[in-house]
C-alpha positions as CSV (number, residue, x, y, z in Angstrom):
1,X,20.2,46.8,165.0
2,X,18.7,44.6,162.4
3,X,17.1,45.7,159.7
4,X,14.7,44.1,157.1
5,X,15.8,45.3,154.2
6,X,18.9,47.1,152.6
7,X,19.1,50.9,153.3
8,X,17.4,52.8,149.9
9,X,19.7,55.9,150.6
10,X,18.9,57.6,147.5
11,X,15.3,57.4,146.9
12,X,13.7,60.3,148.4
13,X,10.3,60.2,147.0
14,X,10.3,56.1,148.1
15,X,11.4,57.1,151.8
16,X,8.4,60.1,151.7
17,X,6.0,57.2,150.6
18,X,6.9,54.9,153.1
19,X,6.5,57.8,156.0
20,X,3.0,58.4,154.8
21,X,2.0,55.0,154.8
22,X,2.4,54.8,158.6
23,X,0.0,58.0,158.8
24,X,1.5,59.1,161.8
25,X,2.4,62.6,161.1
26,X,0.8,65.2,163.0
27,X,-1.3,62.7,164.7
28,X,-1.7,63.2,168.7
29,X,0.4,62.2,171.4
30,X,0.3,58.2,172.2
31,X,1.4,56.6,175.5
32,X,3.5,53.8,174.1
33,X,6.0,56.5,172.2
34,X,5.7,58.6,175.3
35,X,6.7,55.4,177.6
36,X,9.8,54.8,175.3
37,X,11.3,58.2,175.3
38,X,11.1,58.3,179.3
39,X,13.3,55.1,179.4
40,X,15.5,56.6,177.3
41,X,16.1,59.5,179.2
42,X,16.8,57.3,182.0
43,X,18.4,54.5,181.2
44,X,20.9,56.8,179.1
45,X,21.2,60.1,181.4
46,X,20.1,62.2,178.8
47,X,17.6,65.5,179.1
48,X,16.6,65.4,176.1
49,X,14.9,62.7,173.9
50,X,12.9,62.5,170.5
51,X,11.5,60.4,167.9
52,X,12.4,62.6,164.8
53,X,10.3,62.1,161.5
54,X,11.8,63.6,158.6
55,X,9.3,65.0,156.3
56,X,9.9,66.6,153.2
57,X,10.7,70.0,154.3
58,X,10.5,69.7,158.2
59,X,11.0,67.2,161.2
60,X,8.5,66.5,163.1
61,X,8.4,64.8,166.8
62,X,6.5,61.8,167.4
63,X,7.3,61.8,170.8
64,X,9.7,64.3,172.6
65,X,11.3,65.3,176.3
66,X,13.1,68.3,177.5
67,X,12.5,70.8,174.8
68,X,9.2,72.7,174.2
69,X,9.1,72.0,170.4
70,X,6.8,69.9,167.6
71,X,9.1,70.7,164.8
72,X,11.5,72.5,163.0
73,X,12.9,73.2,159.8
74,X,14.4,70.0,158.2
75,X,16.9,72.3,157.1
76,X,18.6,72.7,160.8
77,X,17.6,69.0,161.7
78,X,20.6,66.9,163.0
79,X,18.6,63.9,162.2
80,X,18.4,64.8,158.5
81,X,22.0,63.7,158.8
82,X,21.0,60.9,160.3
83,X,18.8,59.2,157.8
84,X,21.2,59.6,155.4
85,X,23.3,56.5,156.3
86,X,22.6,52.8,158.3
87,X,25.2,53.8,161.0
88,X,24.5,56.0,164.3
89,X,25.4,59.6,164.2
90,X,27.5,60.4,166.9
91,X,28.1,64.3,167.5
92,X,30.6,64.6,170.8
93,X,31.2,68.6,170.2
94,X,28.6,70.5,168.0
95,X,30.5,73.3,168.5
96,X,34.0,71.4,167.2
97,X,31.8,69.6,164.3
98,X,32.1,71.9,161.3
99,X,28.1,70.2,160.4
100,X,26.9,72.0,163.2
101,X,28.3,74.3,165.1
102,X,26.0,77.2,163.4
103,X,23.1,76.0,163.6
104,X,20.6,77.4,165.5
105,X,19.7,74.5,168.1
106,X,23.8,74.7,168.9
107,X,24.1,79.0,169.0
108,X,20.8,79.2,170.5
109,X,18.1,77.6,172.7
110,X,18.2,75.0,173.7
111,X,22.1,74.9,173.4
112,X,22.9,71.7,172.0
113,X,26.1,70.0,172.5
114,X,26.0,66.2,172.0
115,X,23.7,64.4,169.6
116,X,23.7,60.2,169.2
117,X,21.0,59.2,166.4
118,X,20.1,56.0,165.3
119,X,17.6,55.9,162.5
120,X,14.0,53.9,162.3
121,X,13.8,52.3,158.9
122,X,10.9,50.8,157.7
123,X,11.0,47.2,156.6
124,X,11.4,48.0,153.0
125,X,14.9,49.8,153.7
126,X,14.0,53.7,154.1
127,X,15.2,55.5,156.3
128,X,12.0,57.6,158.0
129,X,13.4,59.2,160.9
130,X,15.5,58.3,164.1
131,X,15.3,58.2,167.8
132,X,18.0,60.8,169.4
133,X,19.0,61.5,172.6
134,X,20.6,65.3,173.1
135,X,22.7,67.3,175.5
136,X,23.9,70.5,176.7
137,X,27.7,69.5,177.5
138,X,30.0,67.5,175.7
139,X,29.7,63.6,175.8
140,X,31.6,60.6,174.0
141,X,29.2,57.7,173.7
142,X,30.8,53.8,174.6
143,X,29.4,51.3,172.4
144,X,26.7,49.8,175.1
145,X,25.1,53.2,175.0
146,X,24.6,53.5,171.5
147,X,23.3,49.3,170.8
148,X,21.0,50.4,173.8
149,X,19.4,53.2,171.6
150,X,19.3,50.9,168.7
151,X,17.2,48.4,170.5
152,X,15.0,51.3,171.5
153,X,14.8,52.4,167.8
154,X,13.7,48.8,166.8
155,X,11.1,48.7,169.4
156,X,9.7,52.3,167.7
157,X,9.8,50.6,164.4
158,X,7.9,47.7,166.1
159,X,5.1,49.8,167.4
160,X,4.7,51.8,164.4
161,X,4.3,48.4,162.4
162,X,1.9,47.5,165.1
163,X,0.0,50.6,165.2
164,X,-0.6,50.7,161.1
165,X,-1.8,46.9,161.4
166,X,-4.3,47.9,163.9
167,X,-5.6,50.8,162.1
168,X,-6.5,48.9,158.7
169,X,-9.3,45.9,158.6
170,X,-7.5,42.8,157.6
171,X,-10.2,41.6,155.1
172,X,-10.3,45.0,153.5
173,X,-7.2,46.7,153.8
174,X,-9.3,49.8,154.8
175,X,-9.0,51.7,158.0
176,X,-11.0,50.5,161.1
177,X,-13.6,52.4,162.4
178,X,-11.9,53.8,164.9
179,X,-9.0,54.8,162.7
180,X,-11.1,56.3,160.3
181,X,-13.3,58.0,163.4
182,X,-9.5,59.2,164.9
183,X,-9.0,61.4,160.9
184,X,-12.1,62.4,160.7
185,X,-12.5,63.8,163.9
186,X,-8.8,65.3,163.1
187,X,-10.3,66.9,160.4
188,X,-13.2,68.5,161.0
189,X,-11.3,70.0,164.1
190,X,-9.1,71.4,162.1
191,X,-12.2,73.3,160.5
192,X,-10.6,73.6,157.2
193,X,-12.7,75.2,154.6
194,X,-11.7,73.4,151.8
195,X,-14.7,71.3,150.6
196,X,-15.3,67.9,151.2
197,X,-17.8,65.4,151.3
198,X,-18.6,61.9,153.0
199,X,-20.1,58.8,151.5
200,X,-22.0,56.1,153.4
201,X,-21.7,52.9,151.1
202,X,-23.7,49.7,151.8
203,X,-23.7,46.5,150.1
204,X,-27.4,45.7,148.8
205,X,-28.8,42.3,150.3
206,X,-25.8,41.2,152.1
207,X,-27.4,39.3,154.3
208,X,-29.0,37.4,151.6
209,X,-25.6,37.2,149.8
210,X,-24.1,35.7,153.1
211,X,-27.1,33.5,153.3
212,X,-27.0,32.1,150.0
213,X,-23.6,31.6,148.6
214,X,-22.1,31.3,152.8
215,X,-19.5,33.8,154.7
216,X,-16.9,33.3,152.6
217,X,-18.3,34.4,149.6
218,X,-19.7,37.2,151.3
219,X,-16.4,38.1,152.0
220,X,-15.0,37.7,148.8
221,X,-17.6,40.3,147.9
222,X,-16.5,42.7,151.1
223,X,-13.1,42.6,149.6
224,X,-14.2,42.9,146.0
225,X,-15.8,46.9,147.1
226,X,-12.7,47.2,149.3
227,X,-10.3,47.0,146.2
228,X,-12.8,49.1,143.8
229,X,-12.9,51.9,146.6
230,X,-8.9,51.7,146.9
231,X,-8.2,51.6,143.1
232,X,-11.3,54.3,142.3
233,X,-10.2,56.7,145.0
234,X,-7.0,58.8,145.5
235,X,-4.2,58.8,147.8
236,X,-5.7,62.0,149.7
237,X,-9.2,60.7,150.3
238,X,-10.1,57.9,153.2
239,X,-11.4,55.1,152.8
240,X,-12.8,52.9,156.4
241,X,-14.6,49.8,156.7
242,X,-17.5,51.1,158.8
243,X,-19.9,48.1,159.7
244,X,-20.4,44.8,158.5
245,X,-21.3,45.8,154.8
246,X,-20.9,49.3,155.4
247,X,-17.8,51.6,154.4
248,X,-17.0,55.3,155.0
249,X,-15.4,57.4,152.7
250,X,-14.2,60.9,153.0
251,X,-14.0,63.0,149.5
252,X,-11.3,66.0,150.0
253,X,-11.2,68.9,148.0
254,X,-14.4,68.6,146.4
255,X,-17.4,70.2,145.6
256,X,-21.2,68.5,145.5
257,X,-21.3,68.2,142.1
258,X,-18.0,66.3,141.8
259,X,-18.5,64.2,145.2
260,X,-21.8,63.2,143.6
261,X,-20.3,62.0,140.1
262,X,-17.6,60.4,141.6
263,X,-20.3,58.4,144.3
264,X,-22.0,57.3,140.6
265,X,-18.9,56.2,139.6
266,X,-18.0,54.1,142.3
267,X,-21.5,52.9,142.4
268,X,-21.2,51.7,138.4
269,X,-17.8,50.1,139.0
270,X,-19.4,47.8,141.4
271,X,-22.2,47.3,139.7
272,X,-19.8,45.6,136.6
273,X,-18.2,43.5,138.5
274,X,-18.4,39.7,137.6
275,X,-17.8,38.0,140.8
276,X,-18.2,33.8,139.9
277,X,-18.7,33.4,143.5
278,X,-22.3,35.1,143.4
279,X,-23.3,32.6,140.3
280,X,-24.6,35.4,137.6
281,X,-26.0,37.5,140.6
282,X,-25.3,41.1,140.6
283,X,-23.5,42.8,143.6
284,X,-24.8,46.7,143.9
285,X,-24.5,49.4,146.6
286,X,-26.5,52.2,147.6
287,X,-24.6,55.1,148.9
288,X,-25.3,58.1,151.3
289,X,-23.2,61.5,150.3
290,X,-23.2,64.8,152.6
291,X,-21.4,67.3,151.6
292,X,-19.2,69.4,154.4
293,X,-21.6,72.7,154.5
294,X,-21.5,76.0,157.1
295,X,-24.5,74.4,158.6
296,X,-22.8,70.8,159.5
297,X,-22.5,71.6,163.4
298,X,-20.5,68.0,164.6
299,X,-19.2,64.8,163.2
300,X,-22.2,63.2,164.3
301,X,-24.5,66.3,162.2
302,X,-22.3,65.3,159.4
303,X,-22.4,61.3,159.8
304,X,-26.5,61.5,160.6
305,X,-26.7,63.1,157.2
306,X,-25.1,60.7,155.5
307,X,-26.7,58.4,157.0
308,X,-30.3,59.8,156.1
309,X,-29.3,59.8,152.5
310,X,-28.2,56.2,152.7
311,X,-31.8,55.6,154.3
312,X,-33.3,57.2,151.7
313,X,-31.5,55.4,149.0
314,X,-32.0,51.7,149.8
315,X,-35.7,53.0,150.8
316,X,-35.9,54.3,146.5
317,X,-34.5,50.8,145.4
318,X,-31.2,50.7,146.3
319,X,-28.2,50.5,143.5
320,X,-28.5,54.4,143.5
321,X,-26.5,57.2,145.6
322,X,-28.9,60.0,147.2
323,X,-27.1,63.7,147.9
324,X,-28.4,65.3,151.6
């Protein structure tokens, strides 16, 4: 299996870091992860097959076959073994294998005997998860078999690579549309009462901007908001490029009165920068903010909202953020 990068063994909070960046926890079922664990099963006899993500107190399955389970305890996870080192962890025996032969998943359902794990590193050397195949008998493993699953584990890595490119605008670094659509409608089913808020932002005159100075100084300016959004923001809020000039944020944790200050804030940051691209013009937004309320019935209710409030804000002048 190659790798891009050294394994970083002992640099937990790195390897956590490098999970989240794929976002890919707890997100639904997808058909190309599906599609690899089949041929798994098949091309290496096995009835059951996973893609394990170790979290920081649990595993969690990407993708798994033969066992009704999402995720356990990373406590009891044979692939928390496995992330610990760049070889395969072969497990003929669990009950001869002094590692596991008490833990539950080998005393109980679903009876576990053999385990091969290969793990998925990320490009910059951690160590996220692995890709296991598991069994109810004993099983030695011939060489073939395991470079088989190690090609399979690089494909995963491969997709997941693929899949973060396609959710993230490559002349903003902000989610896509339909990436950022994908969270928020994750989140609002998840009908979490903690508050939260979104913002509509729109770039003031674009068009003229585009017009004037050409595309690519129009993109220089797109990129400009993009980086102010990413630097102003924090790590827990979302940030998508929405429309041509337009970009979507999602506040969490926050109540109106915050969501609003911070929308002024990220409205004056913009408002000081000195692009020498626009030749002494000014580049402003007007945003949109509607905070989550009891009476928000649907994303759309929600999005309409903040869409009024961006209405009514370019309709007072623009360079201003209006509160539904």
């Amino acid at each position: 299996m190659t790798f891009t990068a050294k394994l970083k063994a002992d640099d937990e909070h790195g390897r956590l870091a490098a999970l989240k960046r794929y976002q890919i926890l707890d997100t639904a079922p997808e058909v190309e992860f599906e599609d690899i664990i089949s041929l798994v099963k098949t091309v290496l006899n096995a009835p059951i097959a996973a893609i394990s993500l170790i979290d920081s107190d649990r595993q969690w399955f990407k993708a798994i076959s033969g066992v009704d389970v999402t995720e356990t305890p990373r406590s009891i996870a044979f692939c928390d073994h496995t992330i610990r080192d760049d070889r395969p962890l072969k497990v003929a025996d669990a009950t001869r294998d002094s590692r596991f032969s008490g833990n539950p998943m080998v005393t109980g359902a679903p009876g576990v005997r053999y385990y091969l794990g290969v793990p998925l590193r990320s490009p910059d050397g951690y160590n996220i998860g692995s890709l296991c195949i598991l069994g109810h008998t004993p099983r030695d493993f011939s060489e073939g078999e395991i470079k088989v699953l190690q090609s399979f584990a690089s494909l995963i890595v491969s997709q997941m690579e693929l899949r973060l490119v396609s959710r993230h605008d490559t002349l903003t670094g902000t989610l896509t549309r339909s990436a950022f659509d994908a969270r928020l409608r994750s989140e609002f089913e998840a009908r979490d009462k903690t508050p939260k808020a979104l913002l509509l932002l729109d770039i003031d005159h674009f068009k003229s901007i585009n017009d004037t100075f050409g595309h690519a100084t129009g993109d220089t300016a797109l990129r400009a908001v993009g980086a102010i959004l990413k630097k102003n923001l924090r790590e827990s809020d979302l940030i998508g490029r929405y429309g041509g000039e337009e970009f979507l944020v999602l506040l969490r944790n926050v109540t109106p009165d915050v969501a609003l200050a911070q929308s002024e804030r990220l409205r004056r940051s913009v408002s000081q920068l000195k692009l020498p691209e626009l030749g002494g013009r000014r580049l402003t937004i007007s945003i949109g903010l509607a905070s989550y309320t009891e009476s928000v019935t649907s994303i759309e209710d929600w999005l309409r909202r903040a869409d009024k409030s961006l209405y009514d804000a370019k309709h007072a002048g623009r360079n201003q953020v209006v509160a539904a």
